[in-house]
C-alpha positions as CSV (number, residue, x, y, z in Angstrom):
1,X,72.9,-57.4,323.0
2,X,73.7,-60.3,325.6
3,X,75.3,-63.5,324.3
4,X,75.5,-66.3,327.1
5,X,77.6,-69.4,326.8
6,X,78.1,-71.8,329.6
7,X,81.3,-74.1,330.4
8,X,82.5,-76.5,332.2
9,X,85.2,-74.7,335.6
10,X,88.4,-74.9,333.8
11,X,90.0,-71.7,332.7
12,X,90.8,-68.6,335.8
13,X,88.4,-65.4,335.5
14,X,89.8,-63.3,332.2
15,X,88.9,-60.0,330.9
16,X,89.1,-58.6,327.1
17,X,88.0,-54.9,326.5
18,X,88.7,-52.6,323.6
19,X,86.6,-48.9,322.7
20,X,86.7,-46.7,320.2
21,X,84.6,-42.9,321.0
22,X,83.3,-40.6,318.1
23,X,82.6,-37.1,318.8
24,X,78.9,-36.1,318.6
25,X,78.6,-32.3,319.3
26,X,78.8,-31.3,322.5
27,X,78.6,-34.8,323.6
28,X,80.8,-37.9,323.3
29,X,79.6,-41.2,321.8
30,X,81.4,-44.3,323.3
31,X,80.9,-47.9,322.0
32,X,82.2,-50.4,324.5
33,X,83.0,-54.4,323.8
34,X,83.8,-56.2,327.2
35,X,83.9,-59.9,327.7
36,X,83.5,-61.0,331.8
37,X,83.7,-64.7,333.2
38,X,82.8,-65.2,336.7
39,X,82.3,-68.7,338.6
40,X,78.7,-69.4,340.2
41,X,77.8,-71.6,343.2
42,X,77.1,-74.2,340.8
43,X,80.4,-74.3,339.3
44,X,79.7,-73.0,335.9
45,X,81.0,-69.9,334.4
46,X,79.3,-67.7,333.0
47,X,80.7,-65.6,330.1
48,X,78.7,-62.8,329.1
49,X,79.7,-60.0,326.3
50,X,78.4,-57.1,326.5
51,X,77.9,-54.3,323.7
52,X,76.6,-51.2,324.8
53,X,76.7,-47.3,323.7
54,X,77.6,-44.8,326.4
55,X,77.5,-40.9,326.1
56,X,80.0,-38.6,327.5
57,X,78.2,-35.6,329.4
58,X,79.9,-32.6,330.5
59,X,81.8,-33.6,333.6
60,X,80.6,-32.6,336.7
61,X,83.8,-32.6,338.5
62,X,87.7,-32.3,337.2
63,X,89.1,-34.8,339.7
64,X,88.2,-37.6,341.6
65,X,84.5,-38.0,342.3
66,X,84.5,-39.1,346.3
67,X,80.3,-39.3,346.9
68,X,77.2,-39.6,344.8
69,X,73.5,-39.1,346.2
70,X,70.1,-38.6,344.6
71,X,68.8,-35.2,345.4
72,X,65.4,-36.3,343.7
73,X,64.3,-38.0,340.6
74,X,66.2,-35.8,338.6
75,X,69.3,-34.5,340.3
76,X,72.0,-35.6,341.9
77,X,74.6,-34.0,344.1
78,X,78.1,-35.1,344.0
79,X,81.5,-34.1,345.4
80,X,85.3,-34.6,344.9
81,X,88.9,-34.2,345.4
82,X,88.2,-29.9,343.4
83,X,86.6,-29.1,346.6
84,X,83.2,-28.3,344.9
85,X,80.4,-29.7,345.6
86,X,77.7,-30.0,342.6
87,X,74.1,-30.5,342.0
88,X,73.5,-32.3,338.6
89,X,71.0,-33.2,336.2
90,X,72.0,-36.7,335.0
91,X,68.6,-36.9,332.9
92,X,69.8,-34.2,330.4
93,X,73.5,-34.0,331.3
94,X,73.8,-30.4,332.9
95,X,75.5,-29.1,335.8
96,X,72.3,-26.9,337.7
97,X,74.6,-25.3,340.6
98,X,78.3,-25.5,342.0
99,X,79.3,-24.6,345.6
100,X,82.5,-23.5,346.4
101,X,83.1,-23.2,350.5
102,X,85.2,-26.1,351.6
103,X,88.9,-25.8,351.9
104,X,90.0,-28.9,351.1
105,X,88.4,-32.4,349.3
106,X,85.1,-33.5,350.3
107,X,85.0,-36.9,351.7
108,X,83.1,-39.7,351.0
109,X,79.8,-38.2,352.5
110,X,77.0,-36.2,351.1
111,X,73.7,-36.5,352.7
112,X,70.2,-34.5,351.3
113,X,67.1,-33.8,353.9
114,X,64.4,-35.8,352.6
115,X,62.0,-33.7,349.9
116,X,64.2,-31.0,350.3
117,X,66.4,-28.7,348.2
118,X,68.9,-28.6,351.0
119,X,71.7,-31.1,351.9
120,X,75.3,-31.2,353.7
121,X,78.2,-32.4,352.5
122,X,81.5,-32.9,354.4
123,X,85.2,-32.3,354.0
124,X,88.9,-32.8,355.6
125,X,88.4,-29.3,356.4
126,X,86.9,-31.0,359.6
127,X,83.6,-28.7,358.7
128,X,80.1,-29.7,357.8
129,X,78.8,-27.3,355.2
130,X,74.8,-26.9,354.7
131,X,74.2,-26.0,351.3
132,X,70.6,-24.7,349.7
133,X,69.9,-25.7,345.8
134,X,67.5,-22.7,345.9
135,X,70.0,-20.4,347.4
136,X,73.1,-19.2,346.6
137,X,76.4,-20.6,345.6
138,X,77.6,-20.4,349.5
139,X,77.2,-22.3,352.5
140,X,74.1,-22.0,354.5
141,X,75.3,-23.0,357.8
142,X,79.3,-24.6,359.2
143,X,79.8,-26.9,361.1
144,X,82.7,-26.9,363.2
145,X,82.9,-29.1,366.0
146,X,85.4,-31.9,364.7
147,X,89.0,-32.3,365.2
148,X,89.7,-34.1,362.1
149,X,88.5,-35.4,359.1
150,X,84.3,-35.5,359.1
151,X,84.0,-39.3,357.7
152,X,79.8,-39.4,358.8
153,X,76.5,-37.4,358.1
154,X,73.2,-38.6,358.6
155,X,69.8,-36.6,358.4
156,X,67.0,-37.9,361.0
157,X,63.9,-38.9,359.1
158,X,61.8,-35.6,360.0
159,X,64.6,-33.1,359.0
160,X,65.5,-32.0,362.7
161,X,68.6,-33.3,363.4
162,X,71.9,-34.5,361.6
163,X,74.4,-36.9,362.7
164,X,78.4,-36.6,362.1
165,X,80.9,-38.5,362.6
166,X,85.4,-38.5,362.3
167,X,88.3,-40.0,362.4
168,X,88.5,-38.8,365.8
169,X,86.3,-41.2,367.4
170,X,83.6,-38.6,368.3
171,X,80.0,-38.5,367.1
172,X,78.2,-34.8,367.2
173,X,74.6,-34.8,367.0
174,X,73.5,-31.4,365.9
175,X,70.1,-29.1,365.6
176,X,69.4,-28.6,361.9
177,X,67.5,-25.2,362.6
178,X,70.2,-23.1,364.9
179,X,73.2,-25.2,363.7
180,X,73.9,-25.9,367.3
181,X,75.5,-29.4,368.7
182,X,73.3,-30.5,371.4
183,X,74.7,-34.1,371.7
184,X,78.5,-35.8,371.5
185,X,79.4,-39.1,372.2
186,X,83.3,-40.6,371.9
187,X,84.3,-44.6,371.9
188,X,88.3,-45.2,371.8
189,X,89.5,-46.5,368.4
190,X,86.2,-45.8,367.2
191,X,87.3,-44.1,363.5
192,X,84.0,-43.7,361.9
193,X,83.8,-44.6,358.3
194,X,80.1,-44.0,357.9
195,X,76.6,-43.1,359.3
196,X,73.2,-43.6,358.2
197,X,69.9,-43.0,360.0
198,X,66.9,-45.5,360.5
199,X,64.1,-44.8,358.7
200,X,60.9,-43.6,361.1
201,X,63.4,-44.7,364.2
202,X,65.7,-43.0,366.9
203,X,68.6,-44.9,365.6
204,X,71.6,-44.3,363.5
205,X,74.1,-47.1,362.4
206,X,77.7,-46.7,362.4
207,X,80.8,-48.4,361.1
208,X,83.8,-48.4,362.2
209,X,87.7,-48.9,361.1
210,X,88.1,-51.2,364.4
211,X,85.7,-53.4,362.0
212,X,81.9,-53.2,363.6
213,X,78.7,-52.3,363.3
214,X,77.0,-49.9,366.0
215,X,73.6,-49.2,366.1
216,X,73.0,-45.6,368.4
217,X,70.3,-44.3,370.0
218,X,69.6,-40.5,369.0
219,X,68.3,-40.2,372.5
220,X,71.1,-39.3,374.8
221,X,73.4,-40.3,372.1
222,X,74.3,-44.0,373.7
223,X,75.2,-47.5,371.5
224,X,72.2,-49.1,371.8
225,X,73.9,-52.4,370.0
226,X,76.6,-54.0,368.6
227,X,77.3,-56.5,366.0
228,X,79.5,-59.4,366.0
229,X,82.9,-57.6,364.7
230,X,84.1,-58.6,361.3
231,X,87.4,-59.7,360.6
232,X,87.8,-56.1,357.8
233,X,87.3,-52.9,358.6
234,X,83.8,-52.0,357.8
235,X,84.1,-48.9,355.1
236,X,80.0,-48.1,354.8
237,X,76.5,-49.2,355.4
238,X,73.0,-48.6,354.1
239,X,69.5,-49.2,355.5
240,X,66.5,-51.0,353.9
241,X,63.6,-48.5,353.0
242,X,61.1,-50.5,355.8
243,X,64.0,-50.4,358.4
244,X,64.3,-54.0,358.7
245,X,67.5,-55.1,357.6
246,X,70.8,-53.3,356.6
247,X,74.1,-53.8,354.7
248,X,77.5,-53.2,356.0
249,X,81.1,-53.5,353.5
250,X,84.4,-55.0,354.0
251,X,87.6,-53.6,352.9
252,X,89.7,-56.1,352.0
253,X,93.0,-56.9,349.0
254,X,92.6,-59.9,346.7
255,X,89.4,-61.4,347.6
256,X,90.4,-61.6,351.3
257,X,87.5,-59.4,353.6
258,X,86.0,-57.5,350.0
259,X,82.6,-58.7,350.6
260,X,79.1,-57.1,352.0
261,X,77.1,-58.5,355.1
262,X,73.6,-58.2,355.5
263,X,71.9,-58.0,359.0
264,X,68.3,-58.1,360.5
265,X,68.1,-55.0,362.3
266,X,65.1,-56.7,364.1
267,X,65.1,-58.5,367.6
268,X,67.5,-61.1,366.6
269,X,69.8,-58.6,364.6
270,X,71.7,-61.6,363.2
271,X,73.7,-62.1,360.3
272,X,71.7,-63.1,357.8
273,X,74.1,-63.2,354.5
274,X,77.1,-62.5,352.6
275,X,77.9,-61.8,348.9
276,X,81.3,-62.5,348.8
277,X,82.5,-61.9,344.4
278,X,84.8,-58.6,344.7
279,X,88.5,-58.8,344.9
280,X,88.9,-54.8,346.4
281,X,87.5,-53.0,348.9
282,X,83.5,-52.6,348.3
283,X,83.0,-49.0,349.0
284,X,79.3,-48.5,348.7
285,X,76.0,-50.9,348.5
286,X,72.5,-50.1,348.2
287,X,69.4,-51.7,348.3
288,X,67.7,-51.6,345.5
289,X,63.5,-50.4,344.4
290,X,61.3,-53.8,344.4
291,X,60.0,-52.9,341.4
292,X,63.5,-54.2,339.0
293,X,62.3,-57.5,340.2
294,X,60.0,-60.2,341.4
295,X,63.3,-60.8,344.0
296,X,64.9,-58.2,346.4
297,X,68.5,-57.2,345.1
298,X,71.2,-55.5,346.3
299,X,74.0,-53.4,344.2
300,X,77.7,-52.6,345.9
301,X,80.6,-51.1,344.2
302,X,84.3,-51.9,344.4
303,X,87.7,-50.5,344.0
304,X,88.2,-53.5,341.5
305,X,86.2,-51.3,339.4
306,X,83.5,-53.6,339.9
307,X,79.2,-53.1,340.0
308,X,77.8,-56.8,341.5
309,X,74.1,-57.1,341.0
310,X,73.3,-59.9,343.9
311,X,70.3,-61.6,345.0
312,X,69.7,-60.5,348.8
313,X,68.2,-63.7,349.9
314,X,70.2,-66.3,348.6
315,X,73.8,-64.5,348.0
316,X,74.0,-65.1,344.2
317,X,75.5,-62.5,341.6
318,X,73.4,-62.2,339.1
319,X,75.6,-59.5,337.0
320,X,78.8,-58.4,337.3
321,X,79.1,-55.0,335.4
322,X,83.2,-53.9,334.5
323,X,83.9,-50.1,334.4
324,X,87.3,-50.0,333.0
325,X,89.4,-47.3,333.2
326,X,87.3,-45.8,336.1
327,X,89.9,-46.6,338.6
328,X,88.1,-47.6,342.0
329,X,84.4,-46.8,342.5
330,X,83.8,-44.8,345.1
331,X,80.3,-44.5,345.6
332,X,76.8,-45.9,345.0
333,X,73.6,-44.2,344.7
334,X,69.7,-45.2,343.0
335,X,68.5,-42.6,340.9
336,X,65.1,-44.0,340.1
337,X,63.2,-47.3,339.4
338,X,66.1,-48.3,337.2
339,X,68.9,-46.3,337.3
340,X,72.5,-46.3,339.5
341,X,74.9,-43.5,339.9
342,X,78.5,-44.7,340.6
343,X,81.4,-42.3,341.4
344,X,85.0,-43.0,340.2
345,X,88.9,-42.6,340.4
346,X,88.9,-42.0,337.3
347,X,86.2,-40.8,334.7
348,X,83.4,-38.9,337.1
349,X,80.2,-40.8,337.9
350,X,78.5,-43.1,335.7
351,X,74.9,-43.5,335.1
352,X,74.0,-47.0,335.0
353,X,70.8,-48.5,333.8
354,X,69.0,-51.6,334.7
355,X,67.8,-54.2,331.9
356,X,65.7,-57.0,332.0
357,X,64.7,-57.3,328.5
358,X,67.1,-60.8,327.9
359,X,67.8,-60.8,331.8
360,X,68.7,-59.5,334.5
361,X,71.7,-56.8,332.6
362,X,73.1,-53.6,333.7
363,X,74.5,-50.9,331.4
364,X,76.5,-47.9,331.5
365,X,74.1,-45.5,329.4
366,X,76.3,-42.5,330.1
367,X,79.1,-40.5,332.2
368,X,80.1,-37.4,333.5
């Protein structure tokens, strides 16, 4: 159910929330009321209440969830503060496989080899840890070549090669078949935050704590470009599925920085917009499938606590879902046509759906 009333700019954004759970077998039945105002360009507010029914899967982790991403339609592997990392059915709501290798808490990146049951996943261990759904419960291949916290991975589009990158200003680019580094590149004061590949090109994209936006070339392992530096460090960035444009975040503390950039990665390789609407850190955006709408959007996810549907050509939030209690969101990842997974802080990752039967709506249909 969506109500919409429209007013007149008077009153500052406000928030009322309240939920009651009732236990339904294995499973937990949540029923959530949330009221959200939020100013538009045109200098009406919006207040929209939402009503929605949530269940409660089994979690997949006990502590904080640091990365989400889609293993396929079905799955999705996750990993957190416990150490483990942990393939998922978030249709049904089962754990299908944990692996247990990594010393300490993975970090913020897990990345799959495309139509594969294999994928890496990276820790403060300073090792890169293949892992094999089809295999067993330990690591196929480490990676050691780090000397601090692995903060980057990124798989080439044919499967051959993967990309890391650390806090220690080093990027290794390594042979997926014998494991072996045949690459390394350093930049002073370049902390890495994240790494992603383009797709069907040579080139990876990299941000950076000292706040920009490098765009590498696999070959020889040299920047190949870099964007105008930001005025926040940028914490992540994604790549459209044609390769054309990508997305970088800003960290940022009440409203300052807090917003997402997006950038022709073209012959101009201009700015092309902002979607400036969070008041934390946005940790994670994606692009998401044409098919939710006749216009391209774009989803990112805050430590506010915050999911911001926006319209990627114009820079308008067209929904602005609340996950209370989740603590700051962590990570953002499409599962299909019309689903989100979103790690937390606080209450594991949350599977969010897309509506558009009264408008554009997202929903929290369930957690774990």
């Amino acid at each position: 159910m969506l109500l919409l009333r429209c007013q007149l700019k008077q009153a500052p954004p406000q928030k009322v929330s309240f939920r009651f759970c009732v236990v339904m077998g294995k499973q937990q039945s949540k029923l959530k009321h949330s009221t959200y105002k939020y100013g538009r360009p045109d200098e009406i507010i919006e207040e929209r209440i939402q009503t929605k029914a949530f269940q409660e899967y089994s979690p997949a982790h006990m502590d904080t969830v640091s990365v989400v991403a889609a293993l396929n339609s079905d799955l999705c592997v996750s990993g957190g503060k416990d150490k483990t990392v942990v393939a998922y059915n978030w249709k049904t709501g089962n754990v299908v496989k944990r692996f247990k290798g990594h010393e300490h808490e993975i970090t913020k990146q897990v990345a799959c080899i495309p139509k594969s049951s294999q994928f890496f996943s990276a820790s403060r261990d300073r090792m890169v840890m293949m892992w094999d759904l089809h295999g067993s419960s330990q690591p196929r291949q480490q990676l050691c070549g780090h000397a601090m916290v692995v903060t980057g991975l990124a798989v080439s589009p044919d499967s051959s090669q993967l990309c890391t990158g650390s806090r220690d200003n080093t990027l290794l680019l390594w042979d997926v078949v014998t494991g072996q580094s045949v690459e390394r590149a350093s930049v002073s004061r370049n902390v890495v935050t994240h790494l992603c590949w383009v797709p069907r090109e040579p080139y990876i994209l990299q941000t950076s704590e000292d706040k920009t936006l490098r765009l590498w070339d696999s070959r020889g392992l040299q920047v190949a470009h870099m964007f105008p530096a930001k005025q926040h460090i940028q914490t992540y960035c994604e790549v459209s599925v044609d390769g054309h444009k990508c997305i970088s975040c800003s960290n940022g503390f009440g409203g300052e920085g807090c917003e997402a950039t997006l950038w022709d990665l073209r012959q101009t390789r201009n700015r092309i917009c902002e979607y400036k609407g969070h008041f934390q850190t946005v940790a994670s955006c994606v692009f998401l499938p044409r098919a939710l709408a006749l216009m391209p959007l774009i989803a990112t996810s805050s430590h506010d606590c915050k999911v911001k549907i926006w319209n990627q050509d114009t820079g308008a939030c067209l929904f602005t879902l609340s996950l209370d209690g989740s603590g700051p969101l962590t990570s953002l990842a499409v599962g299909d046509a019309i689903s989100l997974l979103c790690a937390s802080f606080n209450r594991g990752i949350h599977l969010l759906r897309m509506d558009h039967s009264q408008g554009l709506e997202l929903q929290e249909v369930a957690a774990f």
